[in-house]
N, C-alpha and C positions, 0 to 999 in steps of 0.2 A: 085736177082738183077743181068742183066748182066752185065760182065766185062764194054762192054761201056759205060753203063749207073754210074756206079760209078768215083767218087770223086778221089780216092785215092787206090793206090795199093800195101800197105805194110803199117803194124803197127808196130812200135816201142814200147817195157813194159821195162819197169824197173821191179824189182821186189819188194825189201822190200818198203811197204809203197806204196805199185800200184796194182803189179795183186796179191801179195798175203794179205791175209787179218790180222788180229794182231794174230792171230794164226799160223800164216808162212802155209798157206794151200793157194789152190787155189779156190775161191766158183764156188759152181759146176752147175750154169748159166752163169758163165764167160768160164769157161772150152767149156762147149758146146759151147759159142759163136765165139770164137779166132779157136776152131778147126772146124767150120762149115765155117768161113769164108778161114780159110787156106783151104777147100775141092773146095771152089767157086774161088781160084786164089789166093788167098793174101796173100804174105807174111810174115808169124807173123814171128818177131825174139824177144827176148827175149835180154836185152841191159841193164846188170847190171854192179856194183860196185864190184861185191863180186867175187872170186879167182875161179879157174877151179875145186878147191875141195868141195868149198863151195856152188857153183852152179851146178854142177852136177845132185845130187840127184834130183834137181826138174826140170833142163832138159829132164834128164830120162823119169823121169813121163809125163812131160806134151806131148813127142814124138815128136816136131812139126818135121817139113822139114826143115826149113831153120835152118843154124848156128845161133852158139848166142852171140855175142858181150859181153866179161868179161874185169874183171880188168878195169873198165872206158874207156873201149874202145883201150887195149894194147892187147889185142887178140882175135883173133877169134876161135871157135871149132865147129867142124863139128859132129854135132853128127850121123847122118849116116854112117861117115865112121871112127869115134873114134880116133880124132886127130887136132892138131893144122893145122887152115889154114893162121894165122899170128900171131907175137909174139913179142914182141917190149920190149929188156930189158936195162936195165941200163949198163953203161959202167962200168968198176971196176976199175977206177980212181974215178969218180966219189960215187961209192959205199963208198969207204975208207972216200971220204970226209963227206958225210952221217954219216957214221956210227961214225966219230970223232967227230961230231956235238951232236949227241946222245950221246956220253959217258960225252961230258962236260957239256949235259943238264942234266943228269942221266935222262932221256927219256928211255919208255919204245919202245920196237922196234920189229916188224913181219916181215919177210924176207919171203917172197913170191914167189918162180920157178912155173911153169907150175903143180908141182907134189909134193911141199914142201911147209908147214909152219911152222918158224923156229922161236923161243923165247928162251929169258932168263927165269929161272924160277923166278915166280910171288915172289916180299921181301914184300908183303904186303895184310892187307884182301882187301885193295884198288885194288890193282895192280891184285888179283888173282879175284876180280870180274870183270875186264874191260876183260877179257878171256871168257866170260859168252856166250855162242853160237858163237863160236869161231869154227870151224870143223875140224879139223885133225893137232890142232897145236904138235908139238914136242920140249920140252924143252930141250934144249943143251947148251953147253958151249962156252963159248964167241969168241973164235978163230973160232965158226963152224957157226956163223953167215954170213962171208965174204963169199957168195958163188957165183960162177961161174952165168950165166942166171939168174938174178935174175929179176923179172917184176914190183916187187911194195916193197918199203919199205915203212911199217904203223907206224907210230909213235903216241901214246897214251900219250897224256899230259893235266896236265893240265895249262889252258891259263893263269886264271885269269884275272886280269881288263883291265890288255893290249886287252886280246881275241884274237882268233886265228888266224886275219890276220898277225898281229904283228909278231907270232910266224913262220907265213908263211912265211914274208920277210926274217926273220933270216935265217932260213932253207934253204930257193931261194937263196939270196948270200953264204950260205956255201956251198952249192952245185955247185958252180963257175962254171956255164954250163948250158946246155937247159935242163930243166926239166917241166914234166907235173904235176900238183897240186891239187888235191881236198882234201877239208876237211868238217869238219862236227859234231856235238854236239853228243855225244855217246846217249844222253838222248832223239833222235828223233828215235831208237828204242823201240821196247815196250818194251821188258825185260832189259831197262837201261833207264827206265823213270827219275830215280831220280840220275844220274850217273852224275858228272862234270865233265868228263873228254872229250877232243873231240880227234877222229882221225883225225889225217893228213898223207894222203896218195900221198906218191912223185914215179912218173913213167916217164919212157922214153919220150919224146917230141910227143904228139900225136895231135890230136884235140876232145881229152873226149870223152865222146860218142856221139860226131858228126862224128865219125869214122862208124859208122853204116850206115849212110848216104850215107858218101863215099862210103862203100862198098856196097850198092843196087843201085850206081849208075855206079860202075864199073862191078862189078859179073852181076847183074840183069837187066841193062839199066832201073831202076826206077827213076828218078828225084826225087831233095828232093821235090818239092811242089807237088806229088802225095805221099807223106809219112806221117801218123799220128804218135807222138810220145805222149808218157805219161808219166809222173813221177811226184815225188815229193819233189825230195831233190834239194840244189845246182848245184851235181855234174849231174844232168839231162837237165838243164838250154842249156848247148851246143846244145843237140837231141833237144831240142822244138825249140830254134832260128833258127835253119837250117830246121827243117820239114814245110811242107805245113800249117800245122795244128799239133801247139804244145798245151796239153792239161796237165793242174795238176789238181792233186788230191784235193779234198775240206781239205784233212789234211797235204798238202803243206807247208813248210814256205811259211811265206809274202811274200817273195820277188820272190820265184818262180812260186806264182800265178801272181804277177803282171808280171809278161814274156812271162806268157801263152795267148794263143788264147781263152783259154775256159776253166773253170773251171769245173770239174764234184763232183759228191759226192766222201766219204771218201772211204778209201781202204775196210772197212768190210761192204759194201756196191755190189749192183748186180749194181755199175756205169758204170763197163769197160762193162759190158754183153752189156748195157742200149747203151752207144757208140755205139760198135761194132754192134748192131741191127736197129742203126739208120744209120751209115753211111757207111756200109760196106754190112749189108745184109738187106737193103731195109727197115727199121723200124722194130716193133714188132710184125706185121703181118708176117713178112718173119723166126719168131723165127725157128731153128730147134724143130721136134718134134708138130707145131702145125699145 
């Protein structure tokens, strides 16, 4: 498909619960398809939730070109040239207020730099399973949590019947200041199927990962309505309303299909290849390799 003849000029992934499959792997008809279209022009970036240490490794592997949008859209990294190209952390007035909030909730709590994740040690078999593919945390003592740049403080609680918005208000007025908010059910992972507890992650004032958006319309001069975006959780809800064509996963919450433009199959599914070869490289005809 030539450049002209196509829709759309950048894809947007998420990653858990999108391009990787419940085995946290990439299937390897999607692999092909995301790097054949990046060879014909398009910008894959990659627009997750997860911290610069936890996204790494499958940055690495996948090699694209373009940066890839971490932390809900609080930083950028370049993987070319091995470095932050934006980074958005919390103020440490603000941290202290946080963190006082957490102690009077006895809330468990992740402190988050560019190059650090920072915990208390787990006081329970509860508390040492919510750790469970957790990637380079470091258990330390209470004074060593207040750190300098911090990007994202994670809070693991559980809700109960109030549920997590409730918990979110709280947390919003403790925080007496502009903060950015995502949260989410520990149990929309696979290895925390049966898990009650949810994350709530509070970061610097951003616009989620409609931050991606922005950024291929500044770096790239791509417009959001030549952008496809995909995901499946809440905190992906921002990249679908602002791309041209926002897409969830068949194993979406409700509510994030209902936002989407287009529903596709589940993440252990060849959906994204199936995408990606309808509207990026001309159909199934255009597969690479055929």
């Amino acid at each position: 498909m030539r450049p002209m003849d196509r829709a759309y000029d950048a894809l947007l992934l998420d990653l858990d619960g999108t391009l990787l499959t419940p085995d946290e792997t990439v299937h390897p008809r999607t692999r092909e398809a995301i790097l054949e279209a990046e060879r014909q022009g398009v910008e894959v970036m990659v627009v997750t939730g997860r911290s610069k240490i936890s996204a790494l490794p499958i940055v690495e592997e996948l090699d694209l070109g373009a940066p890839a949008v971490l932390f809900n859209g609080c930083a950028v990294w370049c993987h070319s040239e091995k470095r932050m190209l934006e980074e958005r952390t919390l103020s440490n007035r603000t941290l202290a207020r946080l963190h006082d909030w957490a102690d009077r909730r006895d809330a468990q709590v992740i402190v988050m730099t560019a190059d650090e994740k920072l915990a208390l040690a787990p006081r329970s078999a509860a508390e040492e399973r919510n750790f469970d593919g957790f990637i380079g945390v470091q258990f330390v003592e209470r004074e060593e949590l207040l750190r300098d740049y911090t990007i994202r403080l994670s809070f693991l609680v559980e809700c109960g019947e109030a549920g997590s918005l409730a918990v979110v208000r709280d947390l919003e007025e403790a925080a007496r200041g502009p903060v950015y908010v995502s949260h989410f059910p520990l149990s929309i992972l696979p290895r925390h199927r049966t898990n009650t507890y949810s994350a709530i992650d509070v970061h610097a004032p951003c616009r989620g990962k409609a931050e991606a958006l922005r950024f291929l319309a500044d770096q790239k001069g791509i417009l959001p309505e030549r952008v496809i975006a995909v995901g499946d959780a809440a905190h992906d809800v921002p990249m679908l309303r602002a791309a041209g064509l926002g897409v969830a996963m068949g194993n979406a919450l409700p509510e994030v299909r209902a936002e989407a433009d287009r529903v596709v199959g589940d993440h252990g599914t060849e959906a994204i290849a199936e995408l990606v070869e309808e509207l990026l490289l001309g159909g199934a005809a255009a597969r690479p390799g055929r």
